[in-house]
Every structure is written in C-alpha cells, then in structure tokens.
Backbone bond lengths (Angstrom), bond angles and torsions (degrees), N, CA, C in turn:
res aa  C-N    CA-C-N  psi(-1)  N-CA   C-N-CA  omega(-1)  CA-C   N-CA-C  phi
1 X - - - 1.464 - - 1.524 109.12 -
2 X 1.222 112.81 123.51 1.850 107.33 177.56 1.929 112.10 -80.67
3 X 0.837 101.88 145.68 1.152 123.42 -159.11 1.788 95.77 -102.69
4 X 1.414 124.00 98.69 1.115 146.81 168.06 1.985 104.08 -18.36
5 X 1.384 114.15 149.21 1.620 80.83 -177.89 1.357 96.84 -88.98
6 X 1.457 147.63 -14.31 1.753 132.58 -150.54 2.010 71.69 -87.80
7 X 1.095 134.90 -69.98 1.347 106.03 -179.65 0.888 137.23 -32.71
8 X 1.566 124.22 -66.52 1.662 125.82 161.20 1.562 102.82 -7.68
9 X 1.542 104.44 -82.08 1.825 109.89 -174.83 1.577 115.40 -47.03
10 X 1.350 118.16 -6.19 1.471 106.44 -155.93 1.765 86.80 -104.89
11 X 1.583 126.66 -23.66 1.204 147.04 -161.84 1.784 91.89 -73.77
12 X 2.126 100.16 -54.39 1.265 94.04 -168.21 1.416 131.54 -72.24
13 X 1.806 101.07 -11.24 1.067 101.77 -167.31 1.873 105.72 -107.10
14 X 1.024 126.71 3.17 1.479 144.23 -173.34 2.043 93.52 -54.19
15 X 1.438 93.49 -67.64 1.702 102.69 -176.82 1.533 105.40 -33.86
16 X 0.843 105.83 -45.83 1.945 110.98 -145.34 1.975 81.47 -96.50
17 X 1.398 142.71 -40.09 1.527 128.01 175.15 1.328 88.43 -53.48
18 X 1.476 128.60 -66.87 1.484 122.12 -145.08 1.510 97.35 -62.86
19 X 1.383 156.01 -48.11 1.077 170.12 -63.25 1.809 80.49 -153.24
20 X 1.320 118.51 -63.87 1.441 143.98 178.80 1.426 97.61 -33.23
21 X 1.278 102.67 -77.09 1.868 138.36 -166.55 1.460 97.54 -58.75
22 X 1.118 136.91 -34.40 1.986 124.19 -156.34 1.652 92.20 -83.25
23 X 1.512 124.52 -53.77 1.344 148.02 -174.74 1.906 98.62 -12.18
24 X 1.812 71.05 -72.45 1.759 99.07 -167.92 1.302 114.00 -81.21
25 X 1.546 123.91 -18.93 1.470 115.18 160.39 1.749 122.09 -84.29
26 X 1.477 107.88 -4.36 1.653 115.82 165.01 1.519 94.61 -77.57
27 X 1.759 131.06 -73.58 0.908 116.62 174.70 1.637 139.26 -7.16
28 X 1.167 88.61 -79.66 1.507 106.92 169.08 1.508 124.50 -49.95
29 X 1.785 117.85 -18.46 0.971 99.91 -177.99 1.607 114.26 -97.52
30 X 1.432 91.65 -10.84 1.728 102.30 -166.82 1.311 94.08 -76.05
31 X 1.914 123.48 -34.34 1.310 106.93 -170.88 1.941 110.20 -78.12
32 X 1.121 100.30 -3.21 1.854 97.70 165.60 1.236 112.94 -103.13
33 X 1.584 126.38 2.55 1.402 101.73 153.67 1.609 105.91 -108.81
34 X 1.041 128.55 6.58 1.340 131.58 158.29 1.517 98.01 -62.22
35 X 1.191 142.56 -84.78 1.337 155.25 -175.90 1.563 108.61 -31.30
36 X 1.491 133.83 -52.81 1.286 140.77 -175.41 1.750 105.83 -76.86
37 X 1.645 87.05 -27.47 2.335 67.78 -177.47 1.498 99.46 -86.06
38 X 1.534 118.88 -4.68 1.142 103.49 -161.43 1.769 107.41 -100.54
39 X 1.546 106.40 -21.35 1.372 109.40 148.23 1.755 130.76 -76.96
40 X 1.243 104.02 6.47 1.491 108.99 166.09 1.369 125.54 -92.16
41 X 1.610 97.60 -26.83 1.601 113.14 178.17 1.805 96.76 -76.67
42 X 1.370 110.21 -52.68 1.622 95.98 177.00 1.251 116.44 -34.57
43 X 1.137 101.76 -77.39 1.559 125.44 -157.06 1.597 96.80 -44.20
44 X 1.727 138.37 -46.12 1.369 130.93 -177.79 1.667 104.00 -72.88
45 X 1.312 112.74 -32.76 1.778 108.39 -169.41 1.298 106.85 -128.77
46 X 1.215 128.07 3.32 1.942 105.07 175.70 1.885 91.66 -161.57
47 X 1.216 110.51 67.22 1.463 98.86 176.57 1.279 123.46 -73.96
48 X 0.905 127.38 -16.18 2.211 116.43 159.67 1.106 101.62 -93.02
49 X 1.410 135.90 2.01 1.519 121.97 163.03 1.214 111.71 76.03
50 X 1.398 119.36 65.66 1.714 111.80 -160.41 1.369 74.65 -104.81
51 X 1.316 157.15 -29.57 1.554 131.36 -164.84 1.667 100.68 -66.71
52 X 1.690 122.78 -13.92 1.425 96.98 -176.83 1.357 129.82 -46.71
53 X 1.825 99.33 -64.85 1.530 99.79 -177.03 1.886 106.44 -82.53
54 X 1.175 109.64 33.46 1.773 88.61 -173.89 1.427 121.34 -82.80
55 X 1.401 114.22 -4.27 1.722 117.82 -176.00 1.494 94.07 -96.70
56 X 1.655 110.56 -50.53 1.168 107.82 171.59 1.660 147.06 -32.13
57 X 1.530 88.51 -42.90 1.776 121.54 165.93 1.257 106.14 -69.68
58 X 0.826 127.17 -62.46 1.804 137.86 -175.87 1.830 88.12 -44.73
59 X 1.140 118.79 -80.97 1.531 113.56 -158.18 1.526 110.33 -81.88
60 X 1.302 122.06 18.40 1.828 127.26 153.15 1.439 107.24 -60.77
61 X 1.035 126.81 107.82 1.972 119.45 159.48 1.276 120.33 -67.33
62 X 0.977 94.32 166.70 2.152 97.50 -178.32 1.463 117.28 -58.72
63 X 0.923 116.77 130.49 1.615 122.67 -173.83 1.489 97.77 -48.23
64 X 1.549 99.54 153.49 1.247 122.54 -159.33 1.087 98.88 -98.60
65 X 1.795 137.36 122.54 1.439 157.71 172.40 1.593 93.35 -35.81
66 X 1.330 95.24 108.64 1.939 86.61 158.80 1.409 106.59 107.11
67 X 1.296 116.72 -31.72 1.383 121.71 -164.97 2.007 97.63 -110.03
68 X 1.168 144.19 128.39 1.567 133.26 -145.64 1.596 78.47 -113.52
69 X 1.403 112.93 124.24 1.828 106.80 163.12 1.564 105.94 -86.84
70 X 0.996 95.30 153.71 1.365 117.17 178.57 1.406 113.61 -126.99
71 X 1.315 120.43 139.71 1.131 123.52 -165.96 2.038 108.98 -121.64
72 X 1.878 124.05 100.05 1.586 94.60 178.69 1.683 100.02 -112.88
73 X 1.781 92.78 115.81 1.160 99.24 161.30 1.653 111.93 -91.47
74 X 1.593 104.46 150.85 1.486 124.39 176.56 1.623 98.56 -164.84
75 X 1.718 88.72 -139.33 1.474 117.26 -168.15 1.657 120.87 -123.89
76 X 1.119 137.31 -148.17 1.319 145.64 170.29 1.981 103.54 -40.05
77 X 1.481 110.30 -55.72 1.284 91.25 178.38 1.547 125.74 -80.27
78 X 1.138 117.90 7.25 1.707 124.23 162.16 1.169 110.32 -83.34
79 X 1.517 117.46 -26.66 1.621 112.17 174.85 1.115 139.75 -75.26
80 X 1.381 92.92 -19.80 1.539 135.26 -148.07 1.831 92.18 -97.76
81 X 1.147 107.47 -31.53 1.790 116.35 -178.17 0.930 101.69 -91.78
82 X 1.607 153.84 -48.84 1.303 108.62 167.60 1.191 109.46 -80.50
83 X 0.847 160.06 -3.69 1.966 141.81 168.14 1.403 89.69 -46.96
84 X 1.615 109.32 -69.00 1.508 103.20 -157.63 1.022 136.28 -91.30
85 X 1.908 107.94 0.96 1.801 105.45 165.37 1.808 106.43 -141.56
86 X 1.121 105.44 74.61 1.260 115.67 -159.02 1.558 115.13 -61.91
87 X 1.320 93.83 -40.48 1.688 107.22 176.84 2.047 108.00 -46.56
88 X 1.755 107.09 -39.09 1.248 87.77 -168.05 1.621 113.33 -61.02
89 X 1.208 117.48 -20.24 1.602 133.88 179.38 0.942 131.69 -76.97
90 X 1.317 105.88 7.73 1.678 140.55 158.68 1.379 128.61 -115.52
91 X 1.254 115.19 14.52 1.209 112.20 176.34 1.790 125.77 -69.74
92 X 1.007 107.47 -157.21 1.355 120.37 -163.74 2.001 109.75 -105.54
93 X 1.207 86.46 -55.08 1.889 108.78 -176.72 1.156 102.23 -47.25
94 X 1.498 125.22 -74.84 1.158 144.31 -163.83 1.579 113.17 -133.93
95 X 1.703 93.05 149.73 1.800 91.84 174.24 1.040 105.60 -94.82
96 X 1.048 125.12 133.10 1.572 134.02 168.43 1.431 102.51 -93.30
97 X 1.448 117.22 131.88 1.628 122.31 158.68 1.513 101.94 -104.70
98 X 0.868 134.78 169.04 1.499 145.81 153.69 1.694 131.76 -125.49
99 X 0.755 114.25 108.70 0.850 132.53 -141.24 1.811 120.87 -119.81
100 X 1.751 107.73 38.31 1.477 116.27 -144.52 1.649 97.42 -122.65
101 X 1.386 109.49 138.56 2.019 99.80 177.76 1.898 79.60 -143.85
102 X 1.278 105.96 147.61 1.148 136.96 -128.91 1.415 97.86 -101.79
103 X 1.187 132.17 141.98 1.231 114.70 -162.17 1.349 145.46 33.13
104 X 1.553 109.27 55.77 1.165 133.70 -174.30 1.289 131.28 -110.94
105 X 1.226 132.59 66.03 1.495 124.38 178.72 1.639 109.35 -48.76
106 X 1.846 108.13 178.14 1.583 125.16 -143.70 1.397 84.73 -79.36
107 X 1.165 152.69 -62.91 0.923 161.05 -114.93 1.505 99.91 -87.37
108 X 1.285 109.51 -53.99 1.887 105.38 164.51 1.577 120.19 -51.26
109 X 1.635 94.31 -44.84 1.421 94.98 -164.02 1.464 114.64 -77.77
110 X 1.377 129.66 -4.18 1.247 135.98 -174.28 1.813 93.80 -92.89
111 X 1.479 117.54 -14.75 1.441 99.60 -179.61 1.382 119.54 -92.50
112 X 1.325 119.79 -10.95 1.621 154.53 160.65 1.221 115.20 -52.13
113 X 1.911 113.07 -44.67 1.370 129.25 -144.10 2.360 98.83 -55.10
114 X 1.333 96.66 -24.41 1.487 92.02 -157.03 2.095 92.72 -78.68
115 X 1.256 106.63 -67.88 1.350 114.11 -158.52 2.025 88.49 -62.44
116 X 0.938 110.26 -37.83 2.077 98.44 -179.13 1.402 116.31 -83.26
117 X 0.796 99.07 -24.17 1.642 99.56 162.45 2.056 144.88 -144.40
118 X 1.422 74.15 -19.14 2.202 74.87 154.26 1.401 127.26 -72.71
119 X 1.630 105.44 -45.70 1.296 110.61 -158.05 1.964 106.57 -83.46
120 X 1.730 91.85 -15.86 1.663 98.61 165.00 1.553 111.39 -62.23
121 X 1.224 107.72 -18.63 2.046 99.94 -166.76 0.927 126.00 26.44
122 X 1.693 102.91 83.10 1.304 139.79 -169.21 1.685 99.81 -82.97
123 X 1.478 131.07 167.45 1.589 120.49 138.57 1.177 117.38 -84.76
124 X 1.828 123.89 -20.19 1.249 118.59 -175.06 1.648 103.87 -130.15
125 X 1.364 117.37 174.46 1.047 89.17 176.24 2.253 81.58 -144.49
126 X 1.229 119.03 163.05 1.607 100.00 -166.98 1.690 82.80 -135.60
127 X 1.602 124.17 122.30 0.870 111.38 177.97 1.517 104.23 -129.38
128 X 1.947 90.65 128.67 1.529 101.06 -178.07 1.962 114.66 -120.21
129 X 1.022 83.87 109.69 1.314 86.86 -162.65 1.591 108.78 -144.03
130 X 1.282 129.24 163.01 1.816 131.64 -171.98 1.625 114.75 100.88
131 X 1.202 130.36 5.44 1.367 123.46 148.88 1.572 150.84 -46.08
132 X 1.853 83.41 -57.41 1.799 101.82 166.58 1.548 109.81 -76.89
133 X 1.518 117.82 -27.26 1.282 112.44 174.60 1.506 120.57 -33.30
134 X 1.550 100.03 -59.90 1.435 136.79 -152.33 1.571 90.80 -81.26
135 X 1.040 125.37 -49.19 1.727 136.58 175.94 1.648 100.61 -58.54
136 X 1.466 120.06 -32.23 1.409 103.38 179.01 1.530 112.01 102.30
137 X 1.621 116.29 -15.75 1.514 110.46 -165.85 1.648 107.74 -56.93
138 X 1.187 129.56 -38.50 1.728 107.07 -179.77 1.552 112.83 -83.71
139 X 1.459 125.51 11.07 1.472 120.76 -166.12 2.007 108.60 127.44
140 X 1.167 106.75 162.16 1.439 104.78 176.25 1.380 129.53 -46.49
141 X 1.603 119.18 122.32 1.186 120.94 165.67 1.437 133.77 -7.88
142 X 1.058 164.82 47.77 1.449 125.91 152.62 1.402 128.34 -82.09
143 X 1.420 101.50 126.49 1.504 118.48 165.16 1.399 125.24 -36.14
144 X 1.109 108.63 -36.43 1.812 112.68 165.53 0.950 134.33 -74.84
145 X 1.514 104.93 -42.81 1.566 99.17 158.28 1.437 127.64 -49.09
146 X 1.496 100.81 -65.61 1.210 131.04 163.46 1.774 102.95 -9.78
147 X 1.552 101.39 -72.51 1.980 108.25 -179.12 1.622 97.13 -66.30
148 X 1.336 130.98 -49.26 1.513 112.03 -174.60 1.248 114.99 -30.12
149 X 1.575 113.96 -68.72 1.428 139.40 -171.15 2.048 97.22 -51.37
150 X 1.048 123.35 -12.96 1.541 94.95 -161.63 1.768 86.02 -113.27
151 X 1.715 118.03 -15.61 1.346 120.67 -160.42 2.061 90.43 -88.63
152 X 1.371 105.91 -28.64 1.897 105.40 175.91 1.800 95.64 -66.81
153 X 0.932 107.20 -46.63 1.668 99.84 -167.02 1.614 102.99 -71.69
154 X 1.443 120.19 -27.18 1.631 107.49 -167.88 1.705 101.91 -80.34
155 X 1.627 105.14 -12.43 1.820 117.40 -162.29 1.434 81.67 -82.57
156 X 1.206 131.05 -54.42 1.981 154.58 -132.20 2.119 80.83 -65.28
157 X 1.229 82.82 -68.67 1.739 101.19 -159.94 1.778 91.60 -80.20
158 X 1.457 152.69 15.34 1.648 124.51 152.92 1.509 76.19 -107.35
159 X 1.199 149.71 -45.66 1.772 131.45 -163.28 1.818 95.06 -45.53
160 X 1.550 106.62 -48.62 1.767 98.78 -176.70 1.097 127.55 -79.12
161 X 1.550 120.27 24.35 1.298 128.36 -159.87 1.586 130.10 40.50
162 X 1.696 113.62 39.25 1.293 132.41 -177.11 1.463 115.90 -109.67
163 X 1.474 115.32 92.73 1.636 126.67 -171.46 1.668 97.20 -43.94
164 X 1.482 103.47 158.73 1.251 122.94 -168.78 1.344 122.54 -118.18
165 X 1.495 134.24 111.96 1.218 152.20 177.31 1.678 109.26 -79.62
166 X 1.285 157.40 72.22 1.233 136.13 172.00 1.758 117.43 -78.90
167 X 1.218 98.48 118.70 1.943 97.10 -171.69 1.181 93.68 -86.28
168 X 1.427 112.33 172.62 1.788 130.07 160.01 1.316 102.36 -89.91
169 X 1.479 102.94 167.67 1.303 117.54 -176.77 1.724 107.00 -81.78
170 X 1.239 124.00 136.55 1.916 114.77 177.33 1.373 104.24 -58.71
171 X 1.082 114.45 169.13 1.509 123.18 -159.29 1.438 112.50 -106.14
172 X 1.495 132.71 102.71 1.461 131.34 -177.02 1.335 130.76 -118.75
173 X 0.949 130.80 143.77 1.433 127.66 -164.61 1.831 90.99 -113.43
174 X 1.113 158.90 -8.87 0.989 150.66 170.62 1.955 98.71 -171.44
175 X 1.895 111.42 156.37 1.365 96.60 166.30 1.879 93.72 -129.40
176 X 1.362 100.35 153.77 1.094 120.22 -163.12 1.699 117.56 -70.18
177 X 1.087 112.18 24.82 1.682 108.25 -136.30 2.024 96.72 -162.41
178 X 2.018 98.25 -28.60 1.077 92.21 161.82 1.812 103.31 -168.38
179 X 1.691 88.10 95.28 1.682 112.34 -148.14 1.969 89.95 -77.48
180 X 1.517 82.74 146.49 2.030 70.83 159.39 1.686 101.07 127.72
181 X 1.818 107.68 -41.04 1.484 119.90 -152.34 1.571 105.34 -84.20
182 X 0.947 116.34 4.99 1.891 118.05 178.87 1.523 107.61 23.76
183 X 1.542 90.59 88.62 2.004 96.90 -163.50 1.479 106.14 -86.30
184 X 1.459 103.29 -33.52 1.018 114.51 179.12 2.081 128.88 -16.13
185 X 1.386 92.42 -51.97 1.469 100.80 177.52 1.239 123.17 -87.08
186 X 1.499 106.95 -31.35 1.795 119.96 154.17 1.385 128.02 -36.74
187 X 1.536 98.16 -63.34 1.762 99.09 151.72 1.251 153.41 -16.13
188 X 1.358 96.00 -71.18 1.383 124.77 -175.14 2.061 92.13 -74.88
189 X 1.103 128.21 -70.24 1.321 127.25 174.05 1.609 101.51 -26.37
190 X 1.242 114.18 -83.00 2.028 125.07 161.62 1.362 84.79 -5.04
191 X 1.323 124.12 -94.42 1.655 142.82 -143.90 1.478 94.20 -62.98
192 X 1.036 142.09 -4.12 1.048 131.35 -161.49 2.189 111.56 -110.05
193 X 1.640 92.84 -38.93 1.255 123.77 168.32 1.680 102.28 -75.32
194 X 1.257 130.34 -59.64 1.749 113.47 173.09 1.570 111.85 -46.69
195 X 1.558 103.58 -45.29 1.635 74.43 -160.73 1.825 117.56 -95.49
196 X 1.382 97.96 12.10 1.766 102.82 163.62 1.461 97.39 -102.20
197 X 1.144 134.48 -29.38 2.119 103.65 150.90 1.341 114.33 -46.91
198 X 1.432 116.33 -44.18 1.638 104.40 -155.28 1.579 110.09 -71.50
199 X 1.640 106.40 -45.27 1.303 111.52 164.77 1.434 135.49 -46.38
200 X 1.704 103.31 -53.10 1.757 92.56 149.99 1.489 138.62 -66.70
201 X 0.883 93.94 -9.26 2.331 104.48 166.52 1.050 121.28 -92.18
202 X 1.653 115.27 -12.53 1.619 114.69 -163.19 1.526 107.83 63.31
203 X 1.409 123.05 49.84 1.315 127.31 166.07 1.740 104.79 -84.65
204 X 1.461 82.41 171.17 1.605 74.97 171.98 2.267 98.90 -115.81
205 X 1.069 91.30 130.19 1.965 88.64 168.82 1.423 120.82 -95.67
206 X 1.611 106.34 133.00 1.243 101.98 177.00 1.713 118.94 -116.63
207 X 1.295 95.76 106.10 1.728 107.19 -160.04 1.108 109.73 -76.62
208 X 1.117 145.89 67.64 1.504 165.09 -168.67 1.760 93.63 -78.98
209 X 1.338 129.90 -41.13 1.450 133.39 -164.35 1.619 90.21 -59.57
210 X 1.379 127.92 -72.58 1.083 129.72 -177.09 1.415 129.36 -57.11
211 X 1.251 128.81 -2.57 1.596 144.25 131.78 0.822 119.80 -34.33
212 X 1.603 123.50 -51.59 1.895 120.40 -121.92 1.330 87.41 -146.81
213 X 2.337 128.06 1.31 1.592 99.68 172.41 1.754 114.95 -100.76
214 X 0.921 100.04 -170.81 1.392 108.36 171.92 1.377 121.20 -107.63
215 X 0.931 116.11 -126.97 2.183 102.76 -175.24 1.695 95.73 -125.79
216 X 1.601 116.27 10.89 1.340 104.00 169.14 1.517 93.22 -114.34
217 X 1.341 125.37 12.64 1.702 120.23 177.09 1.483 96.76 60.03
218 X 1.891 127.49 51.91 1.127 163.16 173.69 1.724 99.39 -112.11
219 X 1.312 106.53 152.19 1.210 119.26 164.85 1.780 106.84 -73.28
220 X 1.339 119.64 140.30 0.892 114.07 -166.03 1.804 102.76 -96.25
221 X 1.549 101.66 134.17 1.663 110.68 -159.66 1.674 111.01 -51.31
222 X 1.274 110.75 -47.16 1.513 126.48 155.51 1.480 129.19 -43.12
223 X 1.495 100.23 6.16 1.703 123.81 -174.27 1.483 108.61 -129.30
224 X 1.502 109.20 -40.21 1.875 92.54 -171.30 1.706 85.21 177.04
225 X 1.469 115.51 112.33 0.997 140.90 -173.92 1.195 124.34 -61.28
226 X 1.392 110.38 -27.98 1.327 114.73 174.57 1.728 114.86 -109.00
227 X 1.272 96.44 36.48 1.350 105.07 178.46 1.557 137.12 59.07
228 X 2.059 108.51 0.52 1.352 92.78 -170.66 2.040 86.58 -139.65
229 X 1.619 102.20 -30.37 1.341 92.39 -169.91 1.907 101.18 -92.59
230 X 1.074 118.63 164.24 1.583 120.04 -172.24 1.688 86.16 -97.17
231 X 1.333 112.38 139.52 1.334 134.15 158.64 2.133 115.14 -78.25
232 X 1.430 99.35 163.33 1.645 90.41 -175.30 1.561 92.69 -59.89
233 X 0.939 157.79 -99.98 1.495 156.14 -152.01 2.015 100.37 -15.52
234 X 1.218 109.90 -62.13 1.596 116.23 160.45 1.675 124.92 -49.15
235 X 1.171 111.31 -27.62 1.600 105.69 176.40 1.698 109.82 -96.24
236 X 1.264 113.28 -13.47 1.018 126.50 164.78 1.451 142.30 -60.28
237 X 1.260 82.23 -24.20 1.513 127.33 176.73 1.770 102.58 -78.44
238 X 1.485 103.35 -85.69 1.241 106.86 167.44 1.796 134.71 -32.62
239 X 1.225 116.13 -38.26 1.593 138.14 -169.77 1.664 103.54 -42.48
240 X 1.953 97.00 -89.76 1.357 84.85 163.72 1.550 132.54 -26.69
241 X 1.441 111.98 -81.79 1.877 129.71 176.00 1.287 100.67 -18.27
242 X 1.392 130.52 -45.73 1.731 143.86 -175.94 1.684 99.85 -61.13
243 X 1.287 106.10 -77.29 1.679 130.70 179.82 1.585 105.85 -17.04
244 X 1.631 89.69 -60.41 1.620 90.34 -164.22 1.770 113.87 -100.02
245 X 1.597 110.52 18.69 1.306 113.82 163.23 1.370 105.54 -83.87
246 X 1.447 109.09 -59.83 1.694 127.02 -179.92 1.554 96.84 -36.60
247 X 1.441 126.05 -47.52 1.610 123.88 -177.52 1.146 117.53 -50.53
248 X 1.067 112.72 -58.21 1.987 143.28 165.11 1.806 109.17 -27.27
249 X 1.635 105.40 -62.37 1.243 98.27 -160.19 1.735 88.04 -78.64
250 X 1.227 129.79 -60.79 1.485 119.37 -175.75 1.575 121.50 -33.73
251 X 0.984 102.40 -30.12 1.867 103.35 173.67 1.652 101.58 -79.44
252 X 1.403 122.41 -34.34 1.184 101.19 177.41 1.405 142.71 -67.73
253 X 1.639 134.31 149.44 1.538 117.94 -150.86 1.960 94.34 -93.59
C-alpha cells in the first residue's frame, strides 16, 4: 500500500513529537507529586503553614517611623498581588506586607493571625479572606464559622491596638478547581455579613467585590482570566480602593 506523502512525514515525524511530549509530561508529573507530598506533610505537621512566612518574619525590621505598615493577610489572591504587582509593595505611603498562602481557608489563617501579623506591628492590618471557605477546600461551608473565624481575627488585631481593614470576598461565578458550588450567591451573602460587622464596630470595608464583578456577580474577564484570581489590570483596580480604606481606618479613633 503506498503511503500518501503528508503521511509518510506525519509517520516520520510522530517519534520525535512523542519524544517532545514524554519530557514535559514527566515534568509535569513530578511537579504534581512534588505538590501533593508536600501538602500531605502540611496537613500531618504544619496545617496553616506557619513555616511559610517564618524566615521571612524573622528578617522584617521594625516598621519605619512615619511610614504606617500594613499588613494583608488572606489566600491565593494576596499572593497572587505581590507576584504580580510588586512595585505597589514598595511604595512610599504605606508598607504593605503580604501576607497570603494559597488555598487557604479562615480557619488556618486565624491560627497564623499572631506570628503574620501581630508580632509584625502593623498600624493596619487588611484582612482578605472567605474564598476557599465558600469553595469548600477544608470541608463544607458554613457561613458562621466562616464570620467566627474573621470576627477572632478583627477582636485579635483591636485587643493589639491594630486598626481594622475587613475586605469582601472577589466576586465568582464558578471556581475552577472546585466546579459545581454556584458561589456566586454565597459571596455576596459573605459580603453582606462583613460589612454589617464592620459597620457595627466602626470597621472600615473594603468592597473590592463590587469593583472587580460583572453583571453575573462573576469576576470580570478583563480582571482575572480564570475567573477567581484578579490579574495586574484587576489589582489595579483594587490598589487605589485599598489606599483609601487603609486612610479611613487610620483616621479612625
């Protein structure tokens, strides 16, 4: 049987794609079992992950006279801001720390709350947090918990005399990672419960959700592509909205 020639070529060149393809699919696999033993070791010995920032903490110096640090603890999208707009975390106004590990529901991050952000002695402290809750990553949602965990951290930081930032949750219409949960309305309920705490505490809220959705209360595509983390065009967004919350709570008595 003769063998067509764009086949012939497709015969000769098959060896050398697959050859291409194994490289980067070994790659890829070692870096997901790199990732799973290394969330297995958490999860038995350091489940909020306090060794992340701990060298980091150690070599922070004392906030600089004049200049107010600020401290935003969260999750994937606190991490996700300085990777991708680093300069704002260098500014002049304010110090920004960041203070975000990635897939983290409240419940970790409230066990963190002292060594990542008290013992920094911050003036503010901006806490964004309730995504993975709502996503389910440590177990089923509840909303109460969910507010317990954010009302110990808003108590944690005024007992230390550390003004209070409460963010909203970013705005999602599905997450990619744990499809199905129609967060969308969860959210907004969430967002709805932060900012009648903050108002009864004299918090200050930073409504970033209503920035960054679209008209399905979706992250807006022009914000973060994969629908849950904000892209630089999306944190950009946020920066200012941040700026002049952090202003807010420092004026407050």
């Amino acid at each position: 049987m003769k063998i067509p020639s764009t086949g012939l070529l497709a015969l000769l060149l098959a060896p050398g794609v697959a050859c291409a393809q194994q490289p980067a699919a070994d790659a890829k696999k070692a870096a997901d079992d790199a990732y799973h033993q290394r969330q297995e070791y958490l999860l038995h010995n350091d489940w909020p992950n306090l060794e992340r920032y701990a060298a980091a903490n150690r070599r922070l110096p004392a906030p600089t006279p004049g200049v107010p640090r600020v401290v935003i603890i969260g999750n994937s999208i606190t991490e996700g801001w300085v990777k991708e707009d680093s300069a704002f975390f260098k500014g002049n106004t304010y110090e920004y720390v960041g203070r975000g590990i990635s897939g983290q529901a409240t419940g970790q991050t409230v066990v963190r709350f002292r060594p990542d952000v008290i013992d920094l002695h911050p003036a503010v402290v901006v806490i964004l947090v309730g995504t993975n809750d709502v996503a389910e990553n440590n177990g089923p949602y509840n909303p109460q918990t969910t507010m317990n965990n954010i009302m110990t951290m808003a108590e944690l930081a005024q007992a230390h005399g550390i003004r209070v930032v409460l963010g909203a949750v970013a705005p999602s219409v599905d997450f990619w990672w744990r499809k199905g949960l129609n967060p969308a309305p969860k959210i907004i309920a969430l967002n709805q419960q932060i900012n009648a705490y903050a108002a009864r505490h004299k918090l200050v809220y930073y409504d970033m959700h209503t920035a960054l959705k679209d008209e399905q209360n979706g992250l807006k595509k022009a914000y973060g592509e994969d629908g849950v983390h904000p892209n630089l065009a999306g944190y950009r967004v946020m920066e200012p909205l941040l700026n002049q919350a952090v202003a807010a709570a420092l004026k407050k008595k």
